[in-house]
C-alpha positions as a Markdown table, in Angstrom:
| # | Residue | x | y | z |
|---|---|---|---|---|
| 1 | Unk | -151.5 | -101.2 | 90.9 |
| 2 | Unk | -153.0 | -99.2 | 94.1 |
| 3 | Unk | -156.6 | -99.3 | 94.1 |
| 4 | Unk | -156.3 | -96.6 | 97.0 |
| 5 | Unk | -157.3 | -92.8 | 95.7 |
| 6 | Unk | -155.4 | -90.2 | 97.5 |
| 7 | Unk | -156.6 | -86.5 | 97.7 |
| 8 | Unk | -153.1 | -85.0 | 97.9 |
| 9 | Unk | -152.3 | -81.6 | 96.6 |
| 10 | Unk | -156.4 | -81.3 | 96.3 |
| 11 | Unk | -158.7 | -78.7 | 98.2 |
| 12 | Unk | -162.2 | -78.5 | 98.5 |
| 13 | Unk | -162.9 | -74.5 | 98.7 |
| 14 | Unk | -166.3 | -74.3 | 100.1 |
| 15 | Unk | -168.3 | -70.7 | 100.4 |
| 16 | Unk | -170.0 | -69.8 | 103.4 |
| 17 | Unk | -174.4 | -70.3 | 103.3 |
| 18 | Unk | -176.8 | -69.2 | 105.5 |
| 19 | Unk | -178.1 | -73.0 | 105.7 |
| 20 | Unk | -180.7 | -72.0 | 102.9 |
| 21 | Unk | -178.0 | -72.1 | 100.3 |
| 22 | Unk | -177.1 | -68.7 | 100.0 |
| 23 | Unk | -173.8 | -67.3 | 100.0 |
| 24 | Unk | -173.1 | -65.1 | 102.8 |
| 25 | Unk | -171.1 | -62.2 | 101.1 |
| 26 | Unk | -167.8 | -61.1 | 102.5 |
| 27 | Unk | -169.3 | -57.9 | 103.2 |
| 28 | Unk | -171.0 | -59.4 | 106.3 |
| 29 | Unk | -167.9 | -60.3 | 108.0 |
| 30 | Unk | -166.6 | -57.5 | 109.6 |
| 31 | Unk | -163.3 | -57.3 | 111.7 |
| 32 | Unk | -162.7 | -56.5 | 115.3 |
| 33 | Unk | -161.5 | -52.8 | 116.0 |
| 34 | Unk | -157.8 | -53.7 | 118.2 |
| 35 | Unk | -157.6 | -51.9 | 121.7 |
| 36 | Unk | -154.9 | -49.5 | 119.8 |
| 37 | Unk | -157.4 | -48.5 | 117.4 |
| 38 | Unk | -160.2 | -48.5 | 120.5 |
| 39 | Unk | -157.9 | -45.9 | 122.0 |
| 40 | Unk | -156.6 | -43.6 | 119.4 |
| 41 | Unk | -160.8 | -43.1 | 118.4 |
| 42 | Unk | -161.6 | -42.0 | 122.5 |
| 43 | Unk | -157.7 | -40.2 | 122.6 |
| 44 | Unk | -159.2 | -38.0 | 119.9 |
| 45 | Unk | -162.5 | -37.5 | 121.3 |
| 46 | Unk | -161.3 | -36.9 | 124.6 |
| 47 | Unk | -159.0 | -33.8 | 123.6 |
| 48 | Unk | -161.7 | -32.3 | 121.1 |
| 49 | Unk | -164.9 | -33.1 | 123.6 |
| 50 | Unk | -166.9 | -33.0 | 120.7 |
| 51 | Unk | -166.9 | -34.0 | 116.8 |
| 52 | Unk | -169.2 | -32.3 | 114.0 |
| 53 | Unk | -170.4 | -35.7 | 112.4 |
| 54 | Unk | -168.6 | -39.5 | 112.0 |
| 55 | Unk | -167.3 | -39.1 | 108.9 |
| 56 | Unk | -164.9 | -36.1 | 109.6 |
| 57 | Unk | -164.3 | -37.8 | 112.9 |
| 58 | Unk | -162.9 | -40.9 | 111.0 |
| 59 | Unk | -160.6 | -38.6 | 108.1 |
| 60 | Unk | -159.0 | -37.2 | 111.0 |
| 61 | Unk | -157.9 | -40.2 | 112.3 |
| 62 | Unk | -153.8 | -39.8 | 112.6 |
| 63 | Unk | -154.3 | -43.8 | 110.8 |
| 64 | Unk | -157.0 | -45.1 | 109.0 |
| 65 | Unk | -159.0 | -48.0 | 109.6 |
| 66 | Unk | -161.9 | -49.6 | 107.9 |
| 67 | Unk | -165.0 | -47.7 | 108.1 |
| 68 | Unk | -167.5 | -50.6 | 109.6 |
| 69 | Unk | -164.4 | -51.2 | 113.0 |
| 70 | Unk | -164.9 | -47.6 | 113.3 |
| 71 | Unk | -168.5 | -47.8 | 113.5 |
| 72 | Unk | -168.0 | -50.5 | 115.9 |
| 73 | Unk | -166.3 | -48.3 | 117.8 |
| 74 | Unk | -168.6 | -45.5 | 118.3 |
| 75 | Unk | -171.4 | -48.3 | 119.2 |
| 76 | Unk | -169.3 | -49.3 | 122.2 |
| 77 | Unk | -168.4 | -46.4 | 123.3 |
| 78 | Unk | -172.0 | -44.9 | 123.4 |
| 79 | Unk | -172.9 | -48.0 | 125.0 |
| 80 | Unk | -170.1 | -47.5 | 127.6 |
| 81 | Unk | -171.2 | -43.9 | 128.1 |
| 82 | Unk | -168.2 | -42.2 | 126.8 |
| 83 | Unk | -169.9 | -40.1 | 123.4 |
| 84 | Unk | -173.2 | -39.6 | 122.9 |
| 85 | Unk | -174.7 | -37.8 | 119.5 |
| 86 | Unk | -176.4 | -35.0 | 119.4 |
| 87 | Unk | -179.7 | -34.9 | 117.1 |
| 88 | Unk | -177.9 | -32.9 | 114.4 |
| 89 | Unk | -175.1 | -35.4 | 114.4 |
| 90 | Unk | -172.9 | -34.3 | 116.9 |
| 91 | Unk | -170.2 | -36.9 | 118.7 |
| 92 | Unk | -169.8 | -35.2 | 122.2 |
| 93 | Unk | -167.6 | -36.9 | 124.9 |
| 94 | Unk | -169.3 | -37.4 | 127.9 |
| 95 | Unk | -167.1 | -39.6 | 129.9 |
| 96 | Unk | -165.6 | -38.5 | 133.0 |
| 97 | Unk | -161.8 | -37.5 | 133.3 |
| 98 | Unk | -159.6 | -35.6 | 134.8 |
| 99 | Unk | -156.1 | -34.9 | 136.2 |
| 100 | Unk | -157.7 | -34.8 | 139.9 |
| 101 | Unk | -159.3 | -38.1 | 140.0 |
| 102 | Unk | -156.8 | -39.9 | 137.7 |
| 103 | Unk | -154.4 | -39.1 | 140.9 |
| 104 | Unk | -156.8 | -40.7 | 143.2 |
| 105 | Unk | -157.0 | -43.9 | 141.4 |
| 106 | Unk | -153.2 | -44.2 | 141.5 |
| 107 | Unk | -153.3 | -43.4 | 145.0 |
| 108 | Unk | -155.9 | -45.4 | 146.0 |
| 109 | Unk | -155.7 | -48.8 | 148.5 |
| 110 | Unk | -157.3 | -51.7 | 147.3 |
| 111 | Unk | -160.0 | -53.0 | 150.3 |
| 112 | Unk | -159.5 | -56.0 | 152.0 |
């Protein structure tokens, strides 16, 4: 007889604490908005220049994604300086672009 125990076949699930031995709740864990979903959100803005409130903003989305990304979303680009929100609510896109100086960046030299 082998004395020796094996663990095959056997798996130790193990939920997440916060090191006081509380579960963290899946809830907490939120995924990373993808540079396609990034772009279709300020593709939107961009052609309306301005949104009544989030929510309507996000149903109008030509593909959904999970309400807390989208959030996500609107936090970086306020902190980039492309929206801003307007006390009632408003989503208005502030950032810069146009056919003019899209031209000048292709046609610009680099600087040695």
């Amino acid at each position: 007889m082998n004395n020796k125990r094996t663990l095959q076949n056997h798996q130790v699930s193990k939920t997440p604490t916060d090191g006081k031995g509380h579960t963290i709740a899946n809830e907490d864990k939120v995924p990373n908005p993808t540079m396609g979903s990034i772009k279709m959100v300020e593709e939107i803005l961009s052609k309306m220049s301005e949104y009544p409130t989030k929510n309507k903003l996000w149903r109008a989305l030509p593909r959904q994604i999970q309400y807390p990304s989208f959030k996500m979303i609107l936090n970086y680009l306020e902190e980039s300086n492309k929206i801003m929100f307007d006390k009632d609510g408003t989503i208005i896109w502030t950032f810069a672009h146009s056919p003019k100086l899209q031209k000048l960046k292709e046609t610009a030299k680099a600087i040695k």
